[in-house]
C-alpha positions as CSV (number, residue, x, y, z in Angstrom):
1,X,0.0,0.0,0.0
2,X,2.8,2.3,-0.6
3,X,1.0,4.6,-2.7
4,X,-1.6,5.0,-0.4
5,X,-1.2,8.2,2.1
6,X,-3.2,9.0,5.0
7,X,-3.9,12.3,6.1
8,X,-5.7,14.6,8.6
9,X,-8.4,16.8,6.6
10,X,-8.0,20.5,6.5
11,X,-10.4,23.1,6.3
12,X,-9.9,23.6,2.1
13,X,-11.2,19.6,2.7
14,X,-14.5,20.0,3.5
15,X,-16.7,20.2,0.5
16,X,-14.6,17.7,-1.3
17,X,-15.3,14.9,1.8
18,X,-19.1,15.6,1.8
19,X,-18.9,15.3,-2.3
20,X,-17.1,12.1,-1.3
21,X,-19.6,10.5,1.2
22,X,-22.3,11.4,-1.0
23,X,-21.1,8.8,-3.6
24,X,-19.3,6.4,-1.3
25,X,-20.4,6.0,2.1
26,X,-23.5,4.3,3.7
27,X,-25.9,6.2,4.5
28,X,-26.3,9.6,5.6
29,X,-26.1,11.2,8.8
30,X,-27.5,14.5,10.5
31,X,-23.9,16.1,11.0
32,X,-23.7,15.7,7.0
33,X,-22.9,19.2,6.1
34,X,-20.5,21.9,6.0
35,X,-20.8,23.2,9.3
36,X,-20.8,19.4,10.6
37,X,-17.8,18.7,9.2
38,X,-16.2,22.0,9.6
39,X,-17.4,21.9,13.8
40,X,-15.4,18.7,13.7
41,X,-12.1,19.9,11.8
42,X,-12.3,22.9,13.9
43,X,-12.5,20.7,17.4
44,X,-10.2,18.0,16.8
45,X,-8.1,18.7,14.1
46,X,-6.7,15.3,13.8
47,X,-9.7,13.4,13.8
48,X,-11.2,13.2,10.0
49,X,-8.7,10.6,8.2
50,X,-8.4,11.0,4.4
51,X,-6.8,8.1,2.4
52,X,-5.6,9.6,-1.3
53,X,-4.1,7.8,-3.8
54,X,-2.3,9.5,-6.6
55,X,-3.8,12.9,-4.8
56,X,-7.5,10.7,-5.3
57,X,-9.5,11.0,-2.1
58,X,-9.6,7.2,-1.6
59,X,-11.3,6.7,1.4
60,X,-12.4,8.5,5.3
61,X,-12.6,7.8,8.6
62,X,-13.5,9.9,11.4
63,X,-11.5,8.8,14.6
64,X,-13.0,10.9,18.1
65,X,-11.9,10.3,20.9
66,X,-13.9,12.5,23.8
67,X,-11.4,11.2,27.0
68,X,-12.8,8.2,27.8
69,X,-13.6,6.5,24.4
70,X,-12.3,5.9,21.3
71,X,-15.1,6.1,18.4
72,X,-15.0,5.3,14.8
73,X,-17.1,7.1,12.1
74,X,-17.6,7.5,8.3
75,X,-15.1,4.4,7.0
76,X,-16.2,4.6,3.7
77,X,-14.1,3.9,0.9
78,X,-14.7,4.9,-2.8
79,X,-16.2,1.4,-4.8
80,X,-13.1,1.9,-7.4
81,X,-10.7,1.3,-4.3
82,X,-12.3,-1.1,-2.3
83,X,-10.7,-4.5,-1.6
84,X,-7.3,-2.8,-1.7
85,X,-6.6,-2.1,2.0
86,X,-7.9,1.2,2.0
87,X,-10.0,0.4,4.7
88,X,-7.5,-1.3,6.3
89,X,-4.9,1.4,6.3
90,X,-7.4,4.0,7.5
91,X,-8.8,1.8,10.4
92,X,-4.9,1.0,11.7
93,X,-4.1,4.7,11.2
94,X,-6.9,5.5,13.4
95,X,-5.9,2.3,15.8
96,X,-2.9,4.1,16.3
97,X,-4.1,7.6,16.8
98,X,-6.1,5.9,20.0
99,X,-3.2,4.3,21.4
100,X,-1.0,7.3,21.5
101,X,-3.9,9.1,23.1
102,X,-4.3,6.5,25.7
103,X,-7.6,5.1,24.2
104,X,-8.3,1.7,25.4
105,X,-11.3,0.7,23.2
106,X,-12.4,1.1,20.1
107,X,-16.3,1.4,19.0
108,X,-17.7,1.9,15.4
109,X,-20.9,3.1,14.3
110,X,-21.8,0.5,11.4
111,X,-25.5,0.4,10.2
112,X,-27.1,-2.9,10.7
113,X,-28.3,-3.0,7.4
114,X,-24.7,-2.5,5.6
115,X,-23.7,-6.2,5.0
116,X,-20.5,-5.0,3.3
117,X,-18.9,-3.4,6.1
118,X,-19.9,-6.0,8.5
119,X,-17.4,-8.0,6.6
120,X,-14.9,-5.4,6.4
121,X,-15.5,-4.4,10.3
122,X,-14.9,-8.6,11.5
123,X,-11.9,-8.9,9.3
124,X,-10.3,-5.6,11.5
125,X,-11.1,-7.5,14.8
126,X,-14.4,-5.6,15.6
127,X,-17.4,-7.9,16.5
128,X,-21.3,-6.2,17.5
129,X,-21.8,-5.9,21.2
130,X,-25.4,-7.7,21.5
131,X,-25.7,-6.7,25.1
132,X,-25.4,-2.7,24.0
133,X,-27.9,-0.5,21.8
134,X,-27.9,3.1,20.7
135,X,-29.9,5.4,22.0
136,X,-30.3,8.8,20.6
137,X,-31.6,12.0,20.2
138,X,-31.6,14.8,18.0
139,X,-30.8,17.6,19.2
């Protein structure tokens, strides 16, 4: 995967990740918008992974960790760069963000319906937590 490089967005990043989620992530989420993404880039700086290959955004992950946990967000990888370790690379590049900021466990948002990633989220090591459910609100 040496032509692969990973990255921390930027500002001047924004409207091209959103472009990018539109046509290569898994659903959509409520923080799906410029001031979402810029509110994150702005707050943690180091948090929104981008995978490029060949200056191609290949694939994102966000990687937050609020203290106590470490969470995993948007893995989505474009469909002309999946099964190439794109997911991969972005998941141990946010592995290793956690451990050098004393994060001890890892949890990923993956919806239920998206067999695909369920694959791609057991082959990393990362197995559903029957015991736990999500409870939300919007705010």
């Amino acid at each position: 995967m040496s032509d692969l490089h990973i990255r921390c967005a930027s500002p001047s990043d924004i409207d091209t990740v959103l472009r990018f989620w539109r046509e290569a992530a898994e659903g959509t989420s409520i923080s799906d918008d410029r001031a979402g993404v810029a509110r994150l880039v702005e707050r943690d700086p180091e948090a929104l992974l981008i995978a490029e290959r060949d200056g191609v955004m290949a694939g994102t992950a966000i990687a937050g960790f609020d203290g106590w946990r470490c969470h995993l967000y948007r893995l989505a990888v474009h469909p002309d760069h999946r099964r190439q370790g794109v997911g991969s690379a972005l998941l141990a590049a946010a592995e290793e963000r956690f451990v050098g900021l004393g994060g001890r466990r890892g949890d990923a948002m993956v919806l239920d319906r998206n067999e695909l990633a369920h694959h791609t989220w057991r082959a990393a090591g990362y197995a559903p937590e029957p015991q736990w459910s999500r409870w939300v609100k919007h705010l």
